[in-house]
C-alpha positions in Angstrom: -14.7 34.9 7.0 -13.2 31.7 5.6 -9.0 31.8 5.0 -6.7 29.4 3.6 -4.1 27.6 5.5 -1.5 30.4 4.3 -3.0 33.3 6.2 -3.1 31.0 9.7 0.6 30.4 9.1 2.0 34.1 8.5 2.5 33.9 12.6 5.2 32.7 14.0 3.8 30.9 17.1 0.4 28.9 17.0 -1.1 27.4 19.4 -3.8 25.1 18.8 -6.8 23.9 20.9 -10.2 22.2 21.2 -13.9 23.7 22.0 -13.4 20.0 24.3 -17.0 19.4 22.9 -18.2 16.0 21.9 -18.0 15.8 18.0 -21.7 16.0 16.8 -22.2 18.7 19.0 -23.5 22.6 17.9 -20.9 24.9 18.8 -21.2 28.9 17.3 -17.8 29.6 15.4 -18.6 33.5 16.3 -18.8 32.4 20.1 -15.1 31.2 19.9 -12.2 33.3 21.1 -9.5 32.8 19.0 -8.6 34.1 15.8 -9.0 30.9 13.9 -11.6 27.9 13.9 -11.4 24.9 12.4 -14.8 23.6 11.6 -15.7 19.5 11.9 -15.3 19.4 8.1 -11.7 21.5 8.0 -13.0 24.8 6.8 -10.8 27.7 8.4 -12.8 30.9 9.6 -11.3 33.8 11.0 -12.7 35.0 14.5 -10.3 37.5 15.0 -7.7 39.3 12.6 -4.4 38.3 13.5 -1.8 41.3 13.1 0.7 39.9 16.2 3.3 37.0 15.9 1.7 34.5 17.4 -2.3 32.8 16.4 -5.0 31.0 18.6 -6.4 27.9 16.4 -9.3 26.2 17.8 -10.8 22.5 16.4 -14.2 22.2 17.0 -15.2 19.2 19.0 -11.7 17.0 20.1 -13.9 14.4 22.3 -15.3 11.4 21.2 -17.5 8.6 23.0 -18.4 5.1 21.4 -22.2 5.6 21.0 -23.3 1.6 21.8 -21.1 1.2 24.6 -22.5 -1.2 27.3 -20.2 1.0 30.0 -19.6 4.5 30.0 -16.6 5.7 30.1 -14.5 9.6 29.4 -14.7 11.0 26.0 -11.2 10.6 24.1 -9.8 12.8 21.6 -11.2 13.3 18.3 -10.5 15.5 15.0 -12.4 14.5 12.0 -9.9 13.5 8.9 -10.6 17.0 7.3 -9.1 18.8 10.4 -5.8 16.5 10.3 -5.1 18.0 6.9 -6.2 21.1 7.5 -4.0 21.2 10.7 -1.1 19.3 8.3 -1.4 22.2 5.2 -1.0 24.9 7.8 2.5 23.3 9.7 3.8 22.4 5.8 3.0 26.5 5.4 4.3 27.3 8.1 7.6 24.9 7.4 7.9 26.2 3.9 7.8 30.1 5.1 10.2 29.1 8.4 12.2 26.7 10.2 11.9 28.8 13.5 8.2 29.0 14.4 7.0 27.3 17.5 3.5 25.2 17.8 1.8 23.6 20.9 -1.3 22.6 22.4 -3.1 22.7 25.9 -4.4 19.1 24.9 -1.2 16.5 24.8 -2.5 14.6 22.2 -2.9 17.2 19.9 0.2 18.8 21.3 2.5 15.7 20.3 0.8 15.8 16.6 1.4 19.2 16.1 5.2 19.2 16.8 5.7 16.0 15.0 3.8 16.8 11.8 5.6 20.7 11.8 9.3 18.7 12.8 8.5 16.6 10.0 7.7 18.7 7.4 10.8 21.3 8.6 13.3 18.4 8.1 
């Protein structure tokens, strides 16, 4: 079921995440545990319903290769633009309904942008 940036941010505590798959690769949203899924062009589906304080958010894809690179190297983190501000309307929801909630990551880059953007739009 697709949801609005409103409903991910009636928790309190989200944590966000990546399927750690390259970008252009198929991933099944149903296959995902968490109870939301950001798709590679920032649609929001619901996995699971979230009744607790606290929400799993998954992006799918977050790495990234150069495709005519002459030396291969690790993928780097990726989110398409659409996931940015779809990640950025949920944190100003979540600003707007509190000043308390808490947000992380298991992936540092997308840890760092998640407590900036939801610092910044707190004030």
């Amino acid at each position: 079921m697709i949801v609005g940036p409103n409903k991910v941010s009636q928790s309190n505590e989200l944590t966000f995440s990546t399927t750690n798959t390259l970008r252009n690769e198929s991933v099944d949203v149903g296959s995902i545990d968490a109870n939301y899924v950001i798709s590679i062009d920032g649609v929001i589906n619901e996995n699971k319903s979230n009744a607790g304080a606290s929400a799993t958010i998954v992006l799918i894809g977050g790495n990234d290769t150069f495709v005519a690179e002459k030396q291969p190297r690790e993928p780097m983190f990726y989110m398409t633009v659409r996931q940015k501000l779809t990640i950025y309307a949920i944190l100003k929801s979540l600003a707007a309904r509190t000043d308390a909630g808490i947000v992380s990551s298991d992936v540092p880059i997308l840890d760092t942008i998640v407590k900036a953007t939801y610092t910044n739009f707190r004030g």
